[in-house]
N, C-alpha and C positions, 0 to 999 in steps of 0.2 A: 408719275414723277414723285421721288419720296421728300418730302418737305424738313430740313435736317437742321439743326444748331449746333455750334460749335461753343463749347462754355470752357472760357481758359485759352486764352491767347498766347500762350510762351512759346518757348521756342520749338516747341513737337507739332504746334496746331500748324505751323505753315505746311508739314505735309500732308494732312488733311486735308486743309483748305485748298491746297494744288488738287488733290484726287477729285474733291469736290466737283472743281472748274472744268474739271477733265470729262466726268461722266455726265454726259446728259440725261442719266434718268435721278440722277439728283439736284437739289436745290439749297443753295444756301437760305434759308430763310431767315436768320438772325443767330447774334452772336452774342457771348456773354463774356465780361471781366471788370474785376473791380477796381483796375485802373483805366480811367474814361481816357488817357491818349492811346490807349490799345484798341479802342472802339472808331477808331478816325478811319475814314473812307471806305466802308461799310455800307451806309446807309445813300439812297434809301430804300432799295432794294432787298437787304438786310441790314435790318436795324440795331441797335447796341442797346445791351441791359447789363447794368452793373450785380444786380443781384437775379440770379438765377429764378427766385421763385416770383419774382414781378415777370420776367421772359414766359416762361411755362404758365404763366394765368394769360398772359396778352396773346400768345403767337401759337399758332392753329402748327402743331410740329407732328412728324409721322416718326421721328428721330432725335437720338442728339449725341453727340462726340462731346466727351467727356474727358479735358485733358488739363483740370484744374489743379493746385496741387494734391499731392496724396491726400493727407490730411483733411481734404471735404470731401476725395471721393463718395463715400457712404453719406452722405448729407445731401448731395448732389442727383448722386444716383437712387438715392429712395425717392426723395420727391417728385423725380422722372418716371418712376414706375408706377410711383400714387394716379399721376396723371394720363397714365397707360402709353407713354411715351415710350418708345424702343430704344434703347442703351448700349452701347459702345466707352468703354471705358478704360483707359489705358492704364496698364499694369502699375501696381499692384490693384486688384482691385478696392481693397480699403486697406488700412494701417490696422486697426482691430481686426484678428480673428472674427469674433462673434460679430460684428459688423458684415464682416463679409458673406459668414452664412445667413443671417437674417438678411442678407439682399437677394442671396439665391434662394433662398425660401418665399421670400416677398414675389421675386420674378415667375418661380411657378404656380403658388396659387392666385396673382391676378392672370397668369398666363401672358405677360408682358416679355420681348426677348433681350437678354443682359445676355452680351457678350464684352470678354477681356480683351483686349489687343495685346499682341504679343505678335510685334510686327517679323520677328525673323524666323518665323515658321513659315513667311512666305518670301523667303530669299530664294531667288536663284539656282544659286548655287546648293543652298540645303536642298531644296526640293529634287536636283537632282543627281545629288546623294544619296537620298530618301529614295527614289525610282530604282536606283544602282543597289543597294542595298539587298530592296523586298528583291529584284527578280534573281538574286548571288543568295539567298538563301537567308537573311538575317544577320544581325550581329550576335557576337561573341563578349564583346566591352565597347565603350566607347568614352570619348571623351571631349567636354565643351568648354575654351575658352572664351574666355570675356572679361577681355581685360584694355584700359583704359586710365589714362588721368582725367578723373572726371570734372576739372576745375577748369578743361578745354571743350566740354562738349555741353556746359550748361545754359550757355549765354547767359540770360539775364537774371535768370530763374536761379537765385540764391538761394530757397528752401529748400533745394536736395541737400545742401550742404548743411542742415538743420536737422538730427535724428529727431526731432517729435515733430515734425513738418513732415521727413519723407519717410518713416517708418524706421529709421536703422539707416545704414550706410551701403556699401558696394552689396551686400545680402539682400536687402529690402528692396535696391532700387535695379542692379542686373541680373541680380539671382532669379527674380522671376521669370525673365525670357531663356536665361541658359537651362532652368528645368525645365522650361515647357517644351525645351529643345529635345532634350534626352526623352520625355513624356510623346513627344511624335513621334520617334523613335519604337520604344520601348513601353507606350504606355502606361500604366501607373507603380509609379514607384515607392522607394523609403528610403527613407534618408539611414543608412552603416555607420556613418563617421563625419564628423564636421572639426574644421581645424581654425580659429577665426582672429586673425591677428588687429588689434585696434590704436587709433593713434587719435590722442587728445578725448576718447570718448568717442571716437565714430567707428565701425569697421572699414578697414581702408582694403584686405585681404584677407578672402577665405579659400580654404581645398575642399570640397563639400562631395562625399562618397554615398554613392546612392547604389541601390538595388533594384532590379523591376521583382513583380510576382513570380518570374520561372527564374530567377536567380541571374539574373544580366548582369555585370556589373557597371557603374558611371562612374563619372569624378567630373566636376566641374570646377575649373579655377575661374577665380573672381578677384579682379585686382584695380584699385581706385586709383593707386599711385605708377602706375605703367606706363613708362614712354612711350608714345607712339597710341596705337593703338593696335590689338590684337583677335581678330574674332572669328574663331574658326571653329570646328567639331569632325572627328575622326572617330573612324569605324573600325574596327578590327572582325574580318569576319573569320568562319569556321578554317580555312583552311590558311590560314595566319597572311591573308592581303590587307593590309592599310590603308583604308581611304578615308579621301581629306575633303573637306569643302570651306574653304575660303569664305567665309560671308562678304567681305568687298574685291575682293577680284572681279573684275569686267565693271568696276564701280569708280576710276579714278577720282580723286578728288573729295574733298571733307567730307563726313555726312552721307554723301553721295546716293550709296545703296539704299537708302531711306524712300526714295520719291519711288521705285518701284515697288516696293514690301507695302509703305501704305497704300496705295491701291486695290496690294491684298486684302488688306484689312476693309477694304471698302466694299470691296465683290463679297469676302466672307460676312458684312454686317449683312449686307443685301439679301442674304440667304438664310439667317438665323432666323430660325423659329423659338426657338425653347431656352433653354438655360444653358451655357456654355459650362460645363464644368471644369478647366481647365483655370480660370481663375482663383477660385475657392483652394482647387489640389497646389497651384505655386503659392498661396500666400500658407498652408500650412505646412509645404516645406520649409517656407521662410520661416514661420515661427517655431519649426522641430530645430532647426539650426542654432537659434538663435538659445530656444531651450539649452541645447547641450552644451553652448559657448560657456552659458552661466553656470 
């Protein structure tokens, strides 16, 4: 049974902490946030720590879910790796660049496993677009929405709405899951062309044109001000068929497709040995984007 903490209690950790309850070969063993009512009936079972590095000296962990704001990831997650603790850390994996390579250089030479979540590479419905795809031959283009008001999907957690708390705006904080969508896909990319519209100082919408190595083409729309919510990716293959996958289809209800996808993310920690690279490659599409904005 792997022994696991949760550090950052907003409003992403409840589907963790659902997957948690779920899998008996895991264990909640204590939890972390540095508001003490977010620590209430927890213990004593798993117990509450307000600062992370009192948790990681006290509690014997084989793990830890990492869903604090942006902003400490890389304070969070080094200190986890100093202590050879295995790491899960939900996208972006830090707001600095060079933070984020000196975490994936830190995770392979202790040999510690850091991996990114990037919970909708295990949706559903992507996945089996992905199936449909590879056995039709590949794509030709493709294309990822993710689009969103995101003033409805933060709950309580105001420092997204903060660019030096979450990195930037609708770029910093969906941009990473729509690349690593096109990056399942198509593997590693570059960024062609970035379009990035801002309001008040935040990016509220971007059109973001990417390329894979054999010449693929992407586009990824990214939108903070969108009614409703939109979250789909479509495939255009060789012989001009269009296919869609829906990311909450067979999801009704807010949120919804969330409580299956982290489970993904739970099976995929389970499995990590090494160094995920897939976090490191979305945070420097975010910062080429954000280069050509300027």
């Amino acid at each position: 049974m792997r022994r696991v903490a949760v550090v950052g209690l907003g409003a992403i950790s409840a589907y963790y902490l659902a997957a948690i309850d779920a899998d008996p070969e895991w264990r909640l063993s204590a939890v972390c946030d540095v508001r003490p009512e977010k620590l209430r009936g927890f213990a004593p079972e798993a117990p509450g720590f307000q600062d992370h590095r009192e948790l990681f000296g006290r509690v014997e962990l084989d793990a830890v879910i990492v869903t604090a704001p942006n902003d400490v990831h890389a304070e969070v997650c080094r200190d986890a790796l100093r202590h050879g603790i295995a790491v899960c850390v939900e996208k972006p994996l830090a707001v600095a660049l060079a933070d984020a390579r000196e975490l994936a250089d830190l995770s392979r030479r202790l040999g510690v496993p850091l991996l990114t979540s990037f919970h909708r590479r295990y949706n559903d419905n992507v996945l089996r677009l992905r199936s449909e795809v590879a056995a039709r031959g590949g794509v030709t283009a493709m294309r990822v929405r993710y689009l969103e008001r995101i003033e409805e999907h933060i709950g309580g957690d105001t420092w997204y709405l903060d660019p030096a708390r979450c990195g930037g705006g609708c770029v910093a904080d969906n941009g990473p899951n729509a690349f690593d969508l096109v990056r399942l896909f198509l593997g590693d990319v570059e960024l062609a062309h970035a379009a990035v519209k801002e309001e008040r100082g935040t990016d509220r919408q971007a059109v973001v044109e990417l390329e894979s190595t054999s010449g693929v083409p992407a586009v990824v729309e990214l939108d903070w001000s969108h009614p409703g919510e939109t979250k789909d990716v479509e495939a255009l293959l060789a012989d001009g068929t269009r296919l869609h996958a829906d990311m909450l289809a067979g999801h009704p209800g807010f949120k919804n497709s969330l409580w299956h996808e982290y489970r993904g993310v739970l099976d995929a920690f389970a499995s990590t040995t090494g160094t995920d690279p897939g976090g490191l490659a979305a945070l420097e599409l975010v910062h080429a984007v954000y280069r050509e904005a300027r």
